[in-house]
N, C-alpha and C positions, 0 to 999 in steps of 0.2 A: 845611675839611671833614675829618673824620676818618677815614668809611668811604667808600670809594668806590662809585660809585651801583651796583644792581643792576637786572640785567638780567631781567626776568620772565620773559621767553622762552628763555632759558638751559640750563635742565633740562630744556626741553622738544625744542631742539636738537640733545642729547649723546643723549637718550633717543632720536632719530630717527636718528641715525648711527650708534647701537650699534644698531639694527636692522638696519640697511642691511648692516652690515660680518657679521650673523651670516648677515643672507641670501645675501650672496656666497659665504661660505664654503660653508654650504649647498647652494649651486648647482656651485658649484665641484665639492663632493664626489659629487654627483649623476653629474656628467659624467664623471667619475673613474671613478667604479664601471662607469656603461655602456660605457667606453673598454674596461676590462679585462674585461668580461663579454663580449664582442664578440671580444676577440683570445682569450679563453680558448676560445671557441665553433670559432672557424678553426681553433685547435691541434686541439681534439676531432675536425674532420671532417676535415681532415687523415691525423688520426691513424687515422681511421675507416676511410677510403677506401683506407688502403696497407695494412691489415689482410688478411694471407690466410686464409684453412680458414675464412670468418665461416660459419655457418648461414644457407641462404636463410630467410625472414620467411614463416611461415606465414600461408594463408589464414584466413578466415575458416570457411569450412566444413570444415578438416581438426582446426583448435581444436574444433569442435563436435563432430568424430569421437569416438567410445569409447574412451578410453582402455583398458592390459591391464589393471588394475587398477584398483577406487576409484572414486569417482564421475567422472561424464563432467564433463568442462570445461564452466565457461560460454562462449561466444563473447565476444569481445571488444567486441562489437557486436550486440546484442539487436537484430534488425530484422525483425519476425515479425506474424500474423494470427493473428485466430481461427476458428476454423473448431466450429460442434457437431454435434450427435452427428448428427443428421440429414441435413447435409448431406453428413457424410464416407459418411455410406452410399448415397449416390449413385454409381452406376457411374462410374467416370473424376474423379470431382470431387478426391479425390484428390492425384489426380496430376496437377491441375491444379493446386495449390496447389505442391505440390514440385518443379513445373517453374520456379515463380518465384524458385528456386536458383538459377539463370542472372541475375537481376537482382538478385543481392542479399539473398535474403532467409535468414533463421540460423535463425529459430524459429518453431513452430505452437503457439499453444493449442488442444488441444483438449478440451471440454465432457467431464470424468469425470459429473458431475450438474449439469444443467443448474437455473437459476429453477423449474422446470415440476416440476423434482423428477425426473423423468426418468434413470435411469441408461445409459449408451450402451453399454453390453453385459450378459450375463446372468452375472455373479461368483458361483460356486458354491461361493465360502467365505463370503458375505454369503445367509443366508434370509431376511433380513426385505427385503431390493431383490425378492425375487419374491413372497415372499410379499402383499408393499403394492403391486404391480403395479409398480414404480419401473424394473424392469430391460428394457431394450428391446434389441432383436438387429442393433441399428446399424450394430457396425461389431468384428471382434478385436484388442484392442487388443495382441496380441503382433503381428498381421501389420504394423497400423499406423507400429509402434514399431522394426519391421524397417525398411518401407520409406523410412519418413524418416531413419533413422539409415543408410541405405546411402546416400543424399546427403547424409551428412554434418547433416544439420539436429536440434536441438534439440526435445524434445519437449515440452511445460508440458502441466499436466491441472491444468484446472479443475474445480473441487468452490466449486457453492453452497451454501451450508451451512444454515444457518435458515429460508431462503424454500423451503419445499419445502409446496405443496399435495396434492402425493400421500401423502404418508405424514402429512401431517393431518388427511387424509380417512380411512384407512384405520387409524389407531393415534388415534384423536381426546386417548386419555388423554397423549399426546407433544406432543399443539400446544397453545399459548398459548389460555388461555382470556378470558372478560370475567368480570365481576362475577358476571353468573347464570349464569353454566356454559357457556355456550352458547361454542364456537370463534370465536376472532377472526378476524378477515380484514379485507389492507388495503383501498386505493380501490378494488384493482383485483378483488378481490371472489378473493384469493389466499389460502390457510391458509397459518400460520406455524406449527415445533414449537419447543419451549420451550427458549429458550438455556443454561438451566440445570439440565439434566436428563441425566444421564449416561447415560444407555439412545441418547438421542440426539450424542452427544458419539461415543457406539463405534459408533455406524453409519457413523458420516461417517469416521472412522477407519479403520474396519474395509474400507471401498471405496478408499483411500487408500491402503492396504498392499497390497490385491489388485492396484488399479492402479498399483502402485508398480514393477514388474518391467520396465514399459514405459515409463513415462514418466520425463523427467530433473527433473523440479520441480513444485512444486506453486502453483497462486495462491493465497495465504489474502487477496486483497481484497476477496471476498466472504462474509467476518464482517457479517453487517448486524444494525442495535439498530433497531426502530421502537419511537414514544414508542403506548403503549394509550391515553392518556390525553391529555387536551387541557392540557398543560403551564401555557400561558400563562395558560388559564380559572384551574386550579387555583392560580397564583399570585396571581392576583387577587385570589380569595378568600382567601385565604392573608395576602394583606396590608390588605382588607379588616375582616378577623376581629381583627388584630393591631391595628388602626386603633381600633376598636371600643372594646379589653381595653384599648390606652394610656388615654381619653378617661374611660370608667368608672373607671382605677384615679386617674386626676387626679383628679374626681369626691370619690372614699372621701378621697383626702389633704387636697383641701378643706375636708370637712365635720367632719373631725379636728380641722383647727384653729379650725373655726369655731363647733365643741360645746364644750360642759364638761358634764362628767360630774360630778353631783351624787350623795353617796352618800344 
């Protein structure tokens, strides 16, 4: 015999033992790392713990405190309710919320314009909130803005912005129309003013800068788009129509080739 026999299974062998031998290593280097990330960590607290002058660790409601300057901090820990305009004008209610400082709590929304359209106090650098009936005598949002910032709590103002049926009702040439003129309105039998109208863009603005003196942030999540139109319907047709225009242009291509043109 000339060559000596071979082994089929052979390549398949060496193939399986350089795997083994890369996964050891692998493991290996895994335990390694965690070895030294573990004795780096004891050095760190060590190090920590024999440290003098450190700063005690601020609360959470002293971060929320007002800074001398500059905007107020965020808390570290958003842990907040909301509250609108109506109920803050509740005698005591309040300070029933701001007593939830004792458990914990860093932050209030509350309602600058509510869904309803509603503004929660009367701003007398905005005429179009009284003139549209929108501004109600809820609540001053400088006393507000005092007394939660003296426990230290965070203040957010929410502004709805699009969903407002008071000033739909009352500026109708501002709100989203249908086809024949007439004002939209959703299920809930709500007016909406038109997202892309800048008269309505500076009002909502315009209450956002007044209420800005007191409050520390603003929600923009309530940007809302509703579809006018029954989307699905109109793609239907849409692909309907298209169905159509393929079927007929097959059509013309067929009888192309299957005319001759006689002069």
């Amino acid at each position: 015999m000339l060559f000596p026999p071979i082994d089929p299974n052979e390549r398949f062998r060496e193939r399986r033992a350089t795997a083994r031998r890369r996964k050891r290593l692998r493991r290996s280097s895994a335990v390694g790392a965690f070895l030294l990330a573990i004795a780096a960590l004891g050095v760190g607290a060590r190090f920590v713990g024999s440290s003098e002058g450190q700063q005690p660790a601020a609360d959470l409601a002293t971060l929320a405190a007002s800074p001398a300057t500059g905007p107020r901090t965020l808390p570290i820990e958003v842990r907040g309710v909301h509250l609108t305009a109506a109920l803050a004008s509740l005698p005591g209610k309040l300070d029933e919320y701001l007593d939830l400082e004792r458990n914990g709590l860093t932050a209030i929304e509350l309602d600058v314009k509510d869904e309803n359209g509603e503004v929660g106090f009367v701003p007398s650098s905005v005429p179009l909130a009284r003139t549209s009936g929108a501004a109600r005598d809820y609540y001053d949002p400088r006393d507000v803005a005092r007394r939660a910032h003296e426990r230290g709590i965070y203040l957010i103002g929410r502004i709805v912005v699009f969903e407002d049926p008071v000033l739909s009702s009352a500026r109708p040439e501002l709100a989203i129309h249908r086809t024949d003129g007439s004002v939209w309105r959703d299920a809930a039998g709500l007016g909406w003013v038109n997202p892309y109208d800048e008269r309505v863009w500076k009002y909502n603005v315009d209450l956002a800068t007044t209420a800005a003196i007191s409050h520390d942030r603003y929600s923009r999540s309530e940007v809302k788009y509703v579809a006018t139109i029954n989307v699905a319907e109109m793609q239907k047709r849409a692909d309907e129509l298209a169905k159509k225009y393929r079927d007929l242009d097959t059509r013309i291509q067929e009888l192309n080739w299957q005319t001759e043109l006689v002069d």
